[in-house]
N, C-alpha and C positions, 0 to 999 in steps of 0.2 A: 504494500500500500504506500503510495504516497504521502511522503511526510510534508505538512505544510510549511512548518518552519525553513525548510530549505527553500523556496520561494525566497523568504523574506532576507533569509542568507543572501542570496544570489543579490538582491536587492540593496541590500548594507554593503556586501562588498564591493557590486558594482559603485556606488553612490562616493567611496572613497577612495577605490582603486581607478578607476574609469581610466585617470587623464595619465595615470603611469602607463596602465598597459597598451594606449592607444599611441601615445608618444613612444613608446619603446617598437610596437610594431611599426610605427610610422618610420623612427629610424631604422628600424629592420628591413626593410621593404622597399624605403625611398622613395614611398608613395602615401600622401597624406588619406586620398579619400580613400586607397583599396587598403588601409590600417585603418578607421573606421570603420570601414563595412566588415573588415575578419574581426572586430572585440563585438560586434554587432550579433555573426555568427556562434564568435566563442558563450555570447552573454545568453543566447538562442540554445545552445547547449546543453550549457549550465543549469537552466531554468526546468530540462527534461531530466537533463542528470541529478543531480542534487537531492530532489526530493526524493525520486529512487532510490539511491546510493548510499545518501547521506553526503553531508557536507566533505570535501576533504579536508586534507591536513592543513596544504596551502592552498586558500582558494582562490588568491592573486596568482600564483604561478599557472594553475590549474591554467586558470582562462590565456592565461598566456601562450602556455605552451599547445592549446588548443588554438588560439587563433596563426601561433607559427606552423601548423600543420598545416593549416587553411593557408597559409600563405604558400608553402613549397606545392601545395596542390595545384594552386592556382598558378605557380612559378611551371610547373608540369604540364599542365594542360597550354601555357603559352608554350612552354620553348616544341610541345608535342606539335601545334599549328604554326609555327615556324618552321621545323622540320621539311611539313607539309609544302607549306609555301615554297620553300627552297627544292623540295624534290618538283615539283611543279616550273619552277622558274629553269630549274636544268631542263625537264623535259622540252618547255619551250627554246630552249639555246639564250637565255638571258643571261644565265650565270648567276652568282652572288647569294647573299643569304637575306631574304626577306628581316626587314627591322621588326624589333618587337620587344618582348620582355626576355628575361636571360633565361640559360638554359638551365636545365634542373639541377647540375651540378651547384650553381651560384647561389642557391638557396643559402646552402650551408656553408659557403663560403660569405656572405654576409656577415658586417659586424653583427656579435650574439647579445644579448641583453645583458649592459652592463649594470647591478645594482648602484654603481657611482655616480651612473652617469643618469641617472635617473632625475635630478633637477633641471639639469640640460632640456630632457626629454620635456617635460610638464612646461620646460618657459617658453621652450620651443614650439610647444602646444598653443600654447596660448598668444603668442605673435603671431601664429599663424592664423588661427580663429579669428584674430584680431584686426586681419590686413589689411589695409586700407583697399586694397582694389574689392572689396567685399562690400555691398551694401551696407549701410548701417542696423536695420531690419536682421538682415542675414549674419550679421557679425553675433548679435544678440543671440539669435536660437542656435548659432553654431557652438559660441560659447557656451552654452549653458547643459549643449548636446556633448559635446566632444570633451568639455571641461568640466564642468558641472556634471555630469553623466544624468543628464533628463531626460526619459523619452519624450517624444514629438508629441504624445497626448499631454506630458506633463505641462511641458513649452507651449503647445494650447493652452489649455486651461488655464494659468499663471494669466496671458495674456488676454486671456477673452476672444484669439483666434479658432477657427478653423484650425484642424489638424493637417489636413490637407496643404492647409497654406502654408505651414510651419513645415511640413515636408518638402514643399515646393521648393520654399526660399535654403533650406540646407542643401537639398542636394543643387539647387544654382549654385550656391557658394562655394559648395566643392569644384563642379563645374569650373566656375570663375577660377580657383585656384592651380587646378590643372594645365589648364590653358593659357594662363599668367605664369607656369614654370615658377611658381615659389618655391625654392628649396625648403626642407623639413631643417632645420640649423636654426641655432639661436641665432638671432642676429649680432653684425660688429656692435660695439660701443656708440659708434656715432647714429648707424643705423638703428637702433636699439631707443636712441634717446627722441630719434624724430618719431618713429611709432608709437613709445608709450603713451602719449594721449590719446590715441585712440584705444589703447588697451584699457587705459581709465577710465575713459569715457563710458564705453561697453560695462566695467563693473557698475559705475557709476547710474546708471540709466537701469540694470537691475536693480540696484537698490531702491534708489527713489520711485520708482512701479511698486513696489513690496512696499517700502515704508507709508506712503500715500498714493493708494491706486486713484488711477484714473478714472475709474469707471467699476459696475458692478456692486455687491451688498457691502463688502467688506472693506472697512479703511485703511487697515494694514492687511499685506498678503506675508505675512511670515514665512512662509516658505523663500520667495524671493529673498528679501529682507537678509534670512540668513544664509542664503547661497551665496550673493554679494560679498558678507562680508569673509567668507571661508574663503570667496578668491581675493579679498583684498589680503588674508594673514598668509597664504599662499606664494603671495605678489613680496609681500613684505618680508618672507625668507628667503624670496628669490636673489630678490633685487634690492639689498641694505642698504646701499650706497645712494640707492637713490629718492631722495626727500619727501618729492611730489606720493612717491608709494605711502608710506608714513601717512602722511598729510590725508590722503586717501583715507587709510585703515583708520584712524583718526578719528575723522567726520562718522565716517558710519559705525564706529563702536559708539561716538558719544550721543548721537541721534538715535540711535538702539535703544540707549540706554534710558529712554523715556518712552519706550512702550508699555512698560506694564502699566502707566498711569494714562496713559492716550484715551484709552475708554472705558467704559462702563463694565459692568458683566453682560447687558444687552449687543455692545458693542457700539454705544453710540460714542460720539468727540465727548472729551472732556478738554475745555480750552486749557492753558496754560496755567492761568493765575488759580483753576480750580483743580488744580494735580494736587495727588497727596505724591510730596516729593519723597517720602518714605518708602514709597513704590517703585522709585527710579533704581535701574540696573546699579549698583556701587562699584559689582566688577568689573563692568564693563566703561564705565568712569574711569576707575581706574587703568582700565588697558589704553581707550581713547590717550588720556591726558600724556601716558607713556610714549605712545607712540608721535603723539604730538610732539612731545620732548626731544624724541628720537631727530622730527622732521626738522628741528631747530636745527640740533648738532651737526647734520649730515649736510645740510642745506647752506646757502648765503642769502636767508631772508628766506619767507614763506611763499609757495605757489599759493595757485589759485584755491584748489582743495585744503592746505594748511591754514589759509585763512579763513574758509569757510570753519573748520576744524574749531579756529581760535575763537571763532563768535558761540558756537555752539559748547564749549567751556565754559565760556563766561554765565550760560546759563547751568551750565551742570553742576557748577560752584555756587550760584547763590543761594540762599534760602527762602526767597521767595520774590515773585515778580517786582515787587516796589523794591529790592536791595541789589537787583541786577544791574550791574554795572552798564546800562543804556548807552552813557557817552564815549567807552572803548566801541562796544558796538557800531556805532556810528564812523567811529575812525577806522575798524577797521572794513565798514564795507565800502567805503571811499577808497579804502586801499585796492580794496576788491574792485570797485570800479575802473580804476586808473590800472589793471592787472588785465582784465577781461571785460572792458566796458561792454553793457547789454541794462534793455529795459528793464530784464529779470531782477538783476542786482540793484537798480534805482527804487523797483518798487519796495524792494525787501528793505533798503536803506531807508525809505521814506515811515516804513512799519517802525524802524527805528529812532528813526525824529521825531515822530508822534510819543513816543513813549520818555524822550530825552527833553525833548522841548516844546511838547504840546501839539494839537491836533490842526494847528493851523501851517506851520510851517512844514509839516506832513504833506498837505491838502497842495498847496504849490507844486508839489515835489510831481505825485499822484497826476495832479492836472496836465501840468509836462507829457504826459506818458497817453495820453488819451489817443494821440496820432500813431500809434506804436504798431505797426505790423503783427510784433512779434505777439501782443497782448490780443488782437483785435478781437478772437474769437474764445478768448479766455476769461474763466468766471472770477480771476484772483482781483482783478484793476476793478471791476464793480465791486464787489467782495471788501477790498481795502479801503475802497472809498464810499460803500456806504458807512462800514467801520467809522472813517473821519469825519464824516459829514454827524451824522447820530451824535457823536460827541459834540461835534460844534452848537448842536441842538436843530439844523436845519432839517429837521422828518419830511417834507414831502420828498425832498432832494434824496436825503436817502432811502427810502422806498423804493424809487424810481431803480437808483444802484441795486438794490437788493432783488428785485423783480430780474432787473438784467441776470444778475449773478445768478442764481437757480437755474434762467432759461441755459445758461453756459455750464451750467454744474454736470458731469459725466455721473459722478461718483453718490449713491443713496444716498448716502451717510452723512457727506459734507452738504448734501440736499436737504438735507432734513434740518442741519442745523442752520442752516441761513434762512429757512423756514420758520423757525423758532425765531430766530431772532428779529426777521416782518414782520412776525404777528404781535412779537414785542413794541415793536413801532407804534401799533394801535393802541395799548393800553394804559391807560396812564401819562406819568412823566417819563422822559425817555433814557433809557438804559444804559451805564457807561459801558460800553463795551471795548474792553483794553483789544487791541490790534496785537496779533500774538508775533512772537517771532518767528521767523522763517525757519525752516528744518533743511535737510537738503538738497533740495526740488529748485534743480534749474538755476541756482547763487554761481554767477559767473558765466552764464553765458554756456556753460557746460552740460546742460542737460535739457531737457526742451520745456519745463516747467520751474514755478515759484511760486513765492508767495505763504500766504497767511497757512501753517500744519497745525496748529495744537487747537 
């Protein structure tokens, strides 16, 4: 009888081994997509085996040395149609040997999987997932498929895509890679330091989807959330030396670290100023703040992400919203600005001048931003500025904001609470509503959203 726990085995392993054993076939092979598609097979295996069998001893090597069969198999059946091809081209008087994949001997004449060389493998993974001749879109579901080990339902789901379409855009992407001749190699230093942004960006763009979804019931998608941040700690033993990683791993430990008070047991928002901060992550404060530290030493001055890092600090230190230090805030998203200038970051900034120096100087800031491309179809700029306008005391004004923001709202949840907060408009004297700060959705220009999280 089938044991079910082997399933779930298959499941854990893959979910941690994934990105070694696909990098280690990948350099086995010298072929990125046909090393995805043999752990694909081995993982297709394992899922029949396992529960049978029982789990093995090592079930990273298991799948390994399963998908290196698949590979000489498939090294065999090429160099076999090669053969073909070549006895064919003599028959005709053409001569030569038809091009192709190597003969079966090269299988095993291939470098063998080195357990050393296994970080190599997984960075290598990941620039590649990563590569700018890849979609943006497709960079996402590769990463999370070849690195993250998700399958393409999971990659649906998360998303709110089609599976279909989540399968479409990976196997383009492999496509695109093949055909771009990207070597399976970590890249040089210099090459290395032009791609990590988009390597960032791609973690960076998981996270903020998981921390505040876009759309659908739930506010946080926790699973995202912590995929993200496994490849930012990932990233940050790959690659010590370099700041922006830090800065990276940073932001999303200390933005983490205020999930347990985001919502209710219902799962609705809880703003900011009504968080029980007793609730807030402390370990993960404390990793954040480390790794921030780390971004100081390594770095000359903070990127874009480190400064984000350093706002989201400032809140993970105070004790409560009226003792947060608002005027660092404020300096340092002007720093952010003049780094990554974007409406994103003016809005977020102006979140901050309301809370530093009042609802008016805020409101200027806001106004600026009404011509904004980037904003036009976004429910944050109405959202912010009914926030302003309500405090100012002007209510029909902020209605009017608040109506917009709902119609732009994707997401139930933050629909619901800008809901709450209309109908507050009606009752009474009108409600101060503190403008919360920013989380890290879209600060800098680096991600495609902002604005108002807690």
């Amino acid at each position: 009888m089938a044991d079910p726990t082997g399933r779930e085995a298959v499941a854990a392993v893959w979910r941690i081994e994934s990105a070694r054993i696909v990098g280690a076939l990948a350099r086995y092979t010298g072929d990125f997509a046909l090393a995805e598609d043999l752990a694909q097979e081995a993982l297709a295996e394992a899922l029949v085996n396992w529960p049978r069998d029982g789990v093995p001893r090592n079930p990273a090597g298991w799948l390994l040395t399963v998908g290196r069969r698949r590979a000489i198999d498939a090294f065999r059946r090429r160099a076999a149609l090669d053969d073909r091809y070549s006895a064919l081209a003599r028959d005709l008087g053409e001569g030569g040997v038809a091009a192709g994949g190597p003969p079966a001997e090269s299988a095993t004449a291939r470098t063998p999987w080195d357990p050393d060389q296994v970080d190599d493998d997984v960075l290598a993974l990941i620039f590649i997932a990563c590569h700018p001749v890849v979609s943006r879109e497709a960079r996402i579901a590769l990463t999370l498929r070849v690195v993250g080990g998700l399958s393409s339902d999971e990659i649906a789901k998360a998303f709110l895509a089609p599976t279909a379409t989540v399968q479409a855009r990976i196997t383009r992407a492999k496509k695109t890679l093949a055909a771009s001749r990207v070597p399976f190699t970590v890249p040089s230093a210099e090459e290395r330091s032009e791609r990590l942004g988009s390597v960032l960006s791609v973690v960076y763009v998981i996270f903020t989807e998981g921390s505040s979804a876009t759309s659908g019931a739930d506010l946080i998608r926790f699973d995202l959330a912590v995929e993200a941040q496994r490849l930012a700690r990932v990233l940050a033993r790959l690659m010590p030396a370099e700041p922006e990683v830090h800065g990276l791993l940073a932001l999303l430990e200390l933005t983490a670290a205020r999930f347990p008070a985001r919502t209710d047991t219902a799962g609705q928002p809880i703003l900011l100023e009504h968080q029980d901060r007793r609730r807030w992550d402390r370990a993960a404060i404390r990793r954040g703040r480390a790794a921030l530290d780390r971004a100081t030493r390594v770095g000359r001055g903070l990127g874009a992400y480190g400064l984000q890092a350093a706002i989201a600090e400032c809140h993970a230190i105070a004790a409560s919203v009226d003792t947060t230090d608002w005027d660092r805030i404020v300096v340092l998203y002007e720093a952010l600005g003049r780094l990554a200038p974007s409406p994103i970051v003016d809005l977020n900034r102006a979140v901050a001048v309301s809370m530093a120096g009042g609802p008016s100087a805020a409101l200027r800031i806001v106004d600026e931003l009404k011509t904004s491309a980037v904003l036009a179809n976004s429910h944050l700029l109405p959202s912010v500025r009914g926030e302003l306008l309500t405090r100012l005391g002007r209510r029909d004004e902020a209605r009017v904001e608040l109506e917009l923001a709902i119609q732009f709202c994707g997401n139930e949840r933050e629909r619901a609470l800008l809901a709450k907060k209309l109908a507050e408009l009606g009752q009474g004297p009108p409600t101060v509503w503190r403008a919360e700060s920013p989380n890290a959705r879209g600060c800098g220009g680096l991600g495609r959203r902002g604005g108002v999280d807690e």
